[in-house]
C-alpha positions in Angstrom: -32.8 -40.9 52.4 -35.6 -39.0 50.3 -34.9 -38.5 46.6 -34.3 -34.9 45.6 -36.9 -34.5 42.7 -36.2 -31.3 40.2 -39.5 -29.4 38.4 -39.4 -30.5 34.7 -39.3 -26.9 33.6 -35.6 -26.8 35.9 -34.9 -29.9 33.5 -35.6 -29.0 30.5 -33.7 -25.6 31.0 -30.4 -28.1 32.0 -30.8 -29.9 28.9 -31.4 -27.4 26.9 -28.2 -25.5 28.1 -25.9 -29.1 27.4 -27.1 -29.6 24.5 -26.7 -26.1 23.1 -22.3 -26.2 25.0 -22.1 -29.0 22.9 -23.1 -27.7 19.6 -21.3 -24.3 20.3 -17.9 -26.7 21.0 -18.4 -28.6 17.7 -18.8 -25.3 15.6 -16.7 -23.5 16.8 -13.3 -25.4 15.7 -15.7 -26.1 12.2 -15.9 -22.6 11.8 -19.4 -22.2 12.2 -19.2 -19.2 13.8 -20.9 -17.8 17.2 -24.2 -16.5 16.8 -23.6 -12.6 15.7 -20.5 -10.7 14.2 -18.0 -10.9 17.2 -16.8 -14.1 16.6 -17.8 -15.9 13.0 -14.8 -17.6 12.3 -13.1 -18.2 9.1 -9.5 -19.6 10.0 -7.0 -19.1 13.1 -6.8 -15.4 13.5 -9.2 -14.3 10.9 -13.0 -13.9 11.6 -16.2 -12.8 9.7 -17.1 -8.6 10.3 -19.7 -6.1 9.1 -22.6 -7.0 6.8 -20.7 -8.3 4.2 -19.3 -11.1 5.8 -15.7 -10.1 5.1 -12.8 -12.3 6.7 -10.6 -10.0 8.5 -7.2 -10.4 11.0 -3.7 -12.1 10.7 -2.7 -15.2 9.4 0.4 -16.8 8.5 -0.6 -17.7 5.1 -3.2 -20.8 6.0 -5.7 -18.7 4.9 -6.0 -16.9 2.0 -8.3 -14.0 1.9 -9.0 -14.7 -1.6 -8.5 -17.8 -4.3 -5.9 -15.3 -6.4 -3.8 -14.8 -3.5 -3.5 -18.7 -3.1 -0.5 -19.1 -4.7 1.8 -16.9 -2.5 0.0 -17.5 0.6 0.9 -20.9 0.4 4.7 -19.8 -0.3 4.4 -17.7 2.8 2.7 -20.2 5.0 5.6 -23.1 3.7 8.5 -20.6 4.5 6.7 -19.8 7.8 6.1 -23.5 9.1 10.2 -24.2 8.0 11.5 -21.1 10.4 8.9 -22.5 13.2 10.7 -25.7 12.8 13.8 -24.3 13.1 13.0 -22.4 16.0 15.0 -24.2 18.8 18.4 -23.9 16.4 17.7 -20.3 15.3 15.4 -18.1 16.8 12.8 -16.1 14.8 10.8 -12.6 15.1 7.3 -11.6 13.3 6.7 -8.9 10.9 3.2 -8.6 9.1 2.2 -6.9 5.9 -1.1 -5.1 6.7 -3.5 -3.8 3.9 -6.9 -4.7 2.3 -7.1 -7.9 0.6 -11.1 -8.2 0.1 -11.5 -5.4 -1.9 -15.0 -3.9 -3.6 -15.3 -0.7 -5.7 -14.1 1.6 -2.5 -11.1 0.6 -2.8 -7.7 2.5 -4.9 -6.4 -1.0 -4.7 -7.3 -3.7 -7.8 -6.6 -7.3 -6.8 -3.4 -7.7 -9.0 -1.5 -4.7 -6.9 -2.2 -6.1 -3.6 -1.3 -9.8 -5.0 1.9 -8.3 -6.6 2.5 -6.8 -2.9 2.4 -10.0 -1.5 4.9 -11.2 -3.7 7.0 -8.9 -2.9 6.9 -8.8 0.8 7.7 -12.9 0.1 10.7 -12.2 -1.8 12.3 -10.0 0.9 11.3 -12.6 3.2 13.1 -15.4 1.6 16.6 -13.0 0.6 16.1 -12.5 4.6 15.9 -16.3 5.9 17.9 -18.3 3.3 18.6 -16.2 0.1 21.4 -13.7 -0.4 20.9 -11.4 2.8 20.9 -14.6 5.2 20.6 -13.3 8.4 19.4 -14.3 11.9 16.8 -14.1 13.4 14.7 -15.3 10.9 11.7 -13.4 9.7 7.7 -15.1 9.8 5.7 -13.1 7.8 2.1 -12.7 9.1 -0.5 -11.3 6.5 -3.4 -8.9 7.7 -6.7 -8.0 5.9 -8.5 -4.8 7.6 -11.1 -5.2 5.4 -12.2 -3.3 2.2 -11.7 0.6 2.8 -10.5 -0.2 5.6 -13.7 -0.5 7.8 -12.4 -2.9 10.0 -8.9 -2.0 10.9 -9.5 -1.3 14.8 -10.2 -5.4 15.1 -6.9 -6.4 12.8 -4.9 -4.0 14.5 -5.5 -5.1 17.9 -4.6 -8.7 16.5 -1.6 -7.4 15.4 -0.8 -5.8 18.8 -1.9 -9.4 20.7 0.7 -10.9 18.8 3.8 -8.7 20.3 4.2 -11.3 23.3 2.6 -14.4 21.9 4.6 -16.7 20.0 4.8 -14.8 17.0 6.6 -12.4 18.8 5.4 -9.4 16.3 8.1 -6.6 15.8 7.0 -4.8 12.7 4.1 -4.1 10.4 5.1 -3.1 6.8 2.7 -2.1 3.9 -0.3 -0.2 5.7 -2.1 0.6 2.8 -2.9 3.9 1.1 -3.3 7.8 2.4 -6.4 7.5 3.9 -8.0 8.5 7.9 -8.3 4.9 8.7 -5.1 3.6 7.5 -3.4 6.4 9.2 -5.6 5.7 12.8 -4.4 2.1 11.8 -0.6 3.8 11.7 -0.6 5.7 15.0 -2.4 3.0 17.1 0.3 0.8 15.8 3.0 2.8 16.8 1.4 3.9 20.3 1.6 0.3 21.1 5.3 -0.2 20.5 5.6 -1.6 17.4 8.3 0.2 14.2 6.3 0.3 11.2 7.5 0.7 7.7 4.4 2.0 4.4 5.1 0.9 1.3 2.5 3.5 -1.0 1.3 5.6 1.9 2.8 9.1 0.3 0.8 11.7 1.9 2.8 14.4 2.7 1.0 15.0 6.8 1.9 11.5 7.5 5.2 11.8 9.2 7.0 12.8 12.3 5.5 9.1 13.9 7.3 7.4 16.3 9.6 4.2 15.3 7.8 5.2 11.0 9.5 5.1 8.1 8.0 5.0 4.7 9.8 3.7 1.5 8.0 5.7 -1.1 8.7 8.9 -1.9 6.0 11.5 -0.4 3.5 13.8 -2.6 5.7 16.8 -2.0 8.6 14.7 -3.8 6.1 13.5 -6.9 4.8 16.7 -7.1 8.0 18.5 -7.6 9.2 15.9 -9.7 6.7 16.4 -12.0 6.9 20.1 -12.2 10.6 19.2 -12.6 9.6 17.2 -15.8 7.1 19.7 -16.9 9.2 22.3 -17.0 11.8 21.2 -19.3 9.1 21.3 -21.8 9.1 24.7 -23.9 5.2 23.7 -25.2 3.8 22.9 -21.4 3.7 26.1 -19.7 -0.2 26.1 -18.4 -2.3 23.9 -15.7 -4.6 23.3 -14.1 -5.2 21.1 -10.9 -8.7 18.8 -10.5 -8.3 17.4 -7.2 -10.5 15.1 -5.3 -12.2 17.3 -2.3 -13.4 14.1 0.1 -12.0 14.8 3.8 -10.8 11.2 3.9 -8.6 11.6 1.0 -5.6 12.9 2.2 -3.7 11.6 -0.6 -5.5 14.0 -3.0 -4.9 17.1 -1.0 -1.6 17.2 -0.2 -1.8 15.9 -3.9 -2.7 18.7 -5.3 -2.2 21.4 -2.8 2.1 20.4 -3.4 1.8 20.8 -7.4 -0.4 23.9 -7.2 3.1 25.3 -4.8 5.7 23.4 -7.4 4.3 24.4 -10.8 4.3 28.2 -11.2 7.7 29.9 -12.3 7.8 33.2 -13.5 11.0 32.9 -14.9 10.0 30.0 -17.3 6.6 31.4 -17.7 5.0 28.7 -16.1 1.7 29.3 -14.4 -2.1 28.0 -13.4 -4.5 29.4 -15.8 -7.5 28.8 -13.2 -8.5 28.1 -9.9 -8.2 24.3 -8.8 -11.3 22.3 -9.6 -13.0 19.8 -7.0 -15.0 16.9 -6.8 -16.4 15.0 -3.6 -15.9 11.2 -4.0 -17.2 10.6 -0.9 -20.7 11.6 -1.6 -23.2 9.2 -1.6 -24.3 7.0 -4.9 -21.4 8.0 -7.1 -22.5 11.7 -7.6 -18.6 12.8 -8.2 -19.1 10.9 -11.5 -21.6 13.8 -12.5 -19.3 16.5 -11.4 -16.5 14.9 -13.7 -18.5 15.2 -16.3 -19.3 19.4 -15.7 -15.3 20.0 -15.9 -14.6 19.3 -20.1 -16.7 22.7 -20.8 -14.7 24.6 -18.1 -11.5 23.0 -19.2 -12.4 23.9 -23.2 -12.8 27.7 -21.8 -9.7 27.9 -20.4 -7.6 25.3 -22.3 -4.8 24.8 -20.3 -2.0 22.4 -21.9 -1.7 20.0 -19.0 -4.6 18.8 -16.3 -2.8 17.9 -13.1 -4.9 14.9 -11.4 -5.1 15.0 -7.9 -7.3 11.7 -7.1 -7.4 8.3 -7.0 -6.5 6.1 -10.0 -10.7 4.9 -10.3 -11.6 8.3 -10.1 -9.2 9.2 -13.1 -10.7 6.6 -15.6 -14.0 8.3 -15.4 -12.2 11.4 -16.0 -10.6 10.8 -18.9 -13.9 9.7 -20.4 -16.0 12.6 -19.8 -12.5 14.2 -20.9 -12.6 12.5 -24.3 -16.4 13.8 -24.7 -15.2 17.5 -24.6 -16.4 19.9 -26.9 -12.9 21.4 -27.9 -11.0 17.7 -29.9 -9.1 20.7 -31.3 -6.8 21.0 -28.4 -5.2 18.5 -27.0 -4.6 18.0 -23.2 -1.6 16.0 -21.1 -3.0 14.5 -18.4 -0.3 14.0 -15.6 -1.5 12.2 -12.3 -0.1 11.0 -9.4 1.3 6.9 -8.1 -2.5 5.7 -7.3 -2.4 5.3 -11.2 -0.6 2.3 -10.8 -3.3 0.6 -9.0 -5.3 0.3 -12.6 -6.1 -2.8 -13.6 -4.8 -4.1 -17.2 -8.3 -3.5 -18.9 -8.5 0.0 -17.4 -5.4 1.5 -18.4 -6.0 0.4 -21.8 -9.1 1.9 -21.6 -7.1 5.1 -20.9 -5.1 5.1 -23.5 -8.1 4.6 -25.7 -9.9 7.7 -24.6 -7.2 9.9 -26.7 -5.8 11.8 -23.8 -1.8 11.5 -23.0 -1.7 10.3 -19.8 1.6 10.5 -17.5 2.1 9.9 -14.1 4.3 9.8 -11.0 5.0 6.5 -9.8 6.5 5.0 -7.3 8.7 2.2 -8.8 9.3 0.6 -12.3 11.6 -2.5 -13.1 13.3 -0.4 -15.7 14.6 2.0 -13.5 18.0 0.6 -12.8 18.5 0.5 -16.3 17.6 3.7 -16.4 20.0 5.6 -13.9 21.6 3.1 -12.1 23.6 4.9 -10.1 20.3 5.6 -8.0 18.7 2.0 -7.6 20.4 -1.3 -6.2 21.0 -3.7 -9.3 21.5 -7.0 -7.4 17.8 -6.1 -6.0 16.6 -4.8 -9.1 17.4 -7.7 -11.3 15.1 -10.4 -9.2 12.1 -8.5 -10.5 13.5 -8.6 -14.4 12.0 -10.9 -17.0 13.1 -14.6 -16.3 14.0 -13.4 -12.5 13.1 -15.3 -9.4 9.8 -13.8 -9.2 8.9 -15.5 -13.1 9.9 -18.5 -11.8 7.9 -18.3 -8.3 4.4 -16.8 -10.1 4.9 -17.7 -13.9 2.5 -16.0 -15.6 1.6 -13.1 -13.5 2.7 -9.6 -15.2 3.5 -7.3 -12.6 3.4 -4.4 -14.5 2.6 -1.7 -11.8 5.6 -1.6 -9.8 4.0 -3.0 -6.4 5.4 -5.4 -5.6 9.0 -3.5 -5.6 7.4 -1.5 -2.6 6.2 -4.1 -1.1 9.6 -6.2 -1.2 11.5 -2.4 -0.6 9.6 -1.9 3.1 9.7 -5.5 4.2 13.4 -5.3 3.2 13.6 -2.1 5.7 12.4 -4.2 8.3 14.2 -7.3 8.0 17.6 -5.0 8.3 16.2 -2.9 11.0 15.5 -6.6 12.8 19.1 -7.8 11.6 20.9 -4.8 13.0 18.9 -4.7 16.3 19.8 -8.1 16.8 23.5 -6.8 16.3 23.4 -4.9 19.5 22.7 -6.0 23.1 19.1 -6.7 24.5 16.1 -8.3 22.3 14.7 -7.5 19.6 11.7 -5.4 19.7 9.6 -3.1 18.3 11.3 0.1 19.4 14.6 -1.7 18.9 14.2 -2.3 15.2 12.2 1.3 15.0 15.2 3.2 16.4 17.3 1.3 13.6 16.1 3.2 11.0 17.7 6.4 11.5 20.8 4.5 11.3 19.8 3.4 7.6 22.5 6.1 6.1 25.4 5.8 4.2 26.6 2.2 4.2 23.7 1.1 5.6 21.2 2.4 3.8 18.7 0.1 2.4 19.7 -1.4 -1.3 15.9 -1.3 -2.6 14.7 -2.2 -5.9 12.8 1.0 -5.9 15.7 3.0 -5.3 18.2 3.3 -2.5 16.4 4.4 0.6 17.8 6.4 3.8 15.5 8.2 6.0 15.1 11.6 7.5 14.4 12.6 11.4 10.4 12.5 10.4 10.3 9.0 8.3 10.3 10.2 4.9 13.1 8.8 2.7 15.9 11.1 1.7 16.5 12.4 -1.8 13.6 9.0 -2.9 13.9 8.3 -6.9 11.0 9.4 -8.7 9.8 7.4 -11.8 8.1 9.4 -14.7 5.9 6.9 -16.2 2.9 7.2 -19.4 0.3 4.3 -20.1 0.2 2.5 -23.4 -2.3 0.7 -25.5 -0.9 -2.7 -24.1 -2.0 -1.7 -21.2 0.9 -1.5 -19.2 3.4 1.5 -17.6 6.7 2.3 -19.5 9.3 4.1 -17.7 9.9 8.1 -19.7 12.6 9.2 -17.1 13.8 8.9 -13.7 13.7 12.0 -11.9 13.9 13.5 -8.6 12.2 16.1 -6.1 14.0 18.7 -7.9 13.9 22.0 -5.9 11.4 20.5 -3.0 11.1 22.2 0.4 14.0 22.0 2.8 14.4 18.8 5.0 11.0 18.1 7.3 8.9 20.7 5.9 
């Protein structure tokens, strides 16, 4: 029988392809990577996007975006691997916190407010599986960076979705980040797939009316009234004047400042806008809103108005204040009252605030004082875990969480771990669109005993009658709690 001889180039091409299998199957489980973007691999779940190399997707808490989110990720990823052991004597269910964890200068969030979120969204896990609110099934919580902004939220989300029928069995995805296009794209694809989501800080007014959504914060409509409320009770703050961040993607900022512009006038107090609302375009290219800041002082020193209502993102503000503090007039003096994205300032920068002069208030969205405060209107037993000495010192000793985050955080995890517990109450599985049909149910006795305030939801998502926080910044660089107020006189129910 005659030998079948093959041409050497045929050879070569054979060996060639072997040889380049068996590297591709050695880097792949290394992490390596692929050769492109599609599928550079940093863990199980997460991969390498965009030009910046960013590590984006889901992971249970193996991997950990970034070395400051190391010590809750690996309190996640323990309480995770003890409910997988578990599984044959108790079953379990998924629900992921979704944000952006590798932040750069885009982003409203600073790396302490998303690490605070994390532990947060920990601590409702824990009171869920084996602390005070023990309930079955357990809860895995799976962590998801889209990316800084943002950018790549189409691939995280479709991991998310993926992980409805695997073994993760994915019910819910809490946090979603802040009022933006993307996160709200992020939102509706979400829901359109079948899974209840729950926003921690999303409190744009136009986001609502989603299927199986419910947010935990109050909306911009609620902060805005509530600080016209405030406002108002003053006999020396009768005059504003609204400078509002104009970018399209912003949606935060409009309904911002389009809701105070409706709140703040009263011609029976004498209250009243003493000029037109003044714009800036953070989106444009190379920081040019940064000049436009600085035109606004003369403007504002012609029509000296006694408060400035900040509609814009709490980066945006700092640069504000210090062309503010550069003004020609120091002979009047301005209140500066801004929205909840304040809270997202670093330590260093609201001290820098503070040191610009300017009285700075703001809406926010949660502070550890409040049940002090009016306890009537926040749960105690949850409040008191984020106190000094509380559970939370002794998890992350050392780690001030002065901006109120990671009370969202725990507030709309918590909403899904009762909307998972009370599903599982009735017959069927649990699902998605089980636990999203739950939260209409979140009423009287059963509404949800937050630490931001106790929650109950209306038709559209948005919480019902939400506890508003009236916070000002101080030298030490943190938020102290002025009063607890409330949507006073808002627009009637869905509106």
């Amino acid at each position: 029988m005659r030998r079948l001889e093959w041409p050497l180039h045929i050879v070569r091409r054979v060996v060639i392809g072997v040889v380049v299998v068996a590297v591709l199957a050695v880097a792949v489980p290394l992490g390596v990577g692929w050769i492109g973007d599609a599928l550079a691999r940093c863990d199980d779940g997460v991969v390498e996007r965009g030009e910046d190399r960013e590590c984006v997707g889901v992971t249970d808490g193996s991997y950990h975006f970034t070395e400051r989110l190391a010590a809750v990720m690996k309190k996640i990823e323990h309480e995770n691997d003890e409910v997988s052991k578990e599984a044959e004597k108790e079953p379990y269910v998924s629900v992921a916190y979704l944000t952006s964890f590798t932040l750069t200068n885009d982003d409203s969030n600073s790396e302490d407010s998303v690490r605070h979120e994390l532990e947060g969204a920990y601590l409702a896990q824990y009171r869920h599986n084996r602390g005070d609110l023990a309930s079955s099934p357990k809860i895995r919580l799976l962590i998801a960076n889209s990316g800084s902004n943002s950018a790549h939220w189409e691939h995280t989300v479709d991991e998310l979705i993926d992980r409805k029928d695997s073994p993760d069995k994915l019910v819910a995805v809490t946090g979603l980040g802040p009022s933006t296009a993307r996160n709200l794209a992020a939102l509706k694809k979400l829901s359109t797939s079948g899974l209840a989501t729950v926003a921690s800080t999303m409190t744009a007014t136009n986001i609502q009316g989603i299927t199986d959504f419910v947010r935990v914060s109050p909306t911009n409509v609620d902060e805005a009234y509530a600080a016209a409320a405030y406002l108002k009770r003053s006999t020396e703050l009768r005059t504003a004047v609204v400078v509002q961040d104009a970018a399209k993607t912003n949606l935060y900022a409009a309904t911002l400042g389009t809701a105070f512009t409706e709140a703040f006038p009263d011609e029976k107090t004498g209250h009243r806008l003493v000029a037109e609302r003044m714009t800036f375009d953070s989106s444009v290219p190379g920081g040019a809103w940064k000049n436009e800041l600085r035109f606004f002082p003369a403007q504002l020193c012609d029509t000296r108005p006694q408060v400035i209502y900040f509609a814009g993102r709490g980066r945006h503000l700092t640069n504000f204040l210090d062309s503010l503090a550069n003004r020609s007039c120091t002979d009047h003096t301005f209140t500066v009252l801004a929205g909840d994205d304040t809270s997202n300032l670093d330590r260093e920068q609201i001290a820098h605030a503070v040191e610009t002069g300017v009285q700075v208030f703001y809406t926010g969205l949660a502070h550890r004082d409040m049940w002090r405060a009016d306890p009537g209107r926040v749960s105690e037993h949850s409040a008191r875990y984020f106190q000094q000495g509380g559970l939370l010192d002794e998890w992350f000793p050392g780690d001030d969480r002065y901006d109120g985050q990671d009370l969202m955080a725990h507030d709309a995890v918590l909403t899904a771990t009762e909307g998972v517990r009370m599903a599982a109450s009735g017959p069927g599985a649990v699902t998605g669109r089980t636990v999203g049909r739950m939260f209409q149910q979140m009423n009287g006795p059963q509404r949800v005993a937050g630490a931001s305030g106790f929650i109950s939801f209306q038709s559209n998502g948005n919480p019902r009658d939400k506890a508003v926080p009236i916070l000002s910044l101080d030298a030490r660089g943190r938020a102290e709690l002025v009063e607890v107020a409330s949507a006073e006189g808002k627009p009637p129910e869905g509106q």
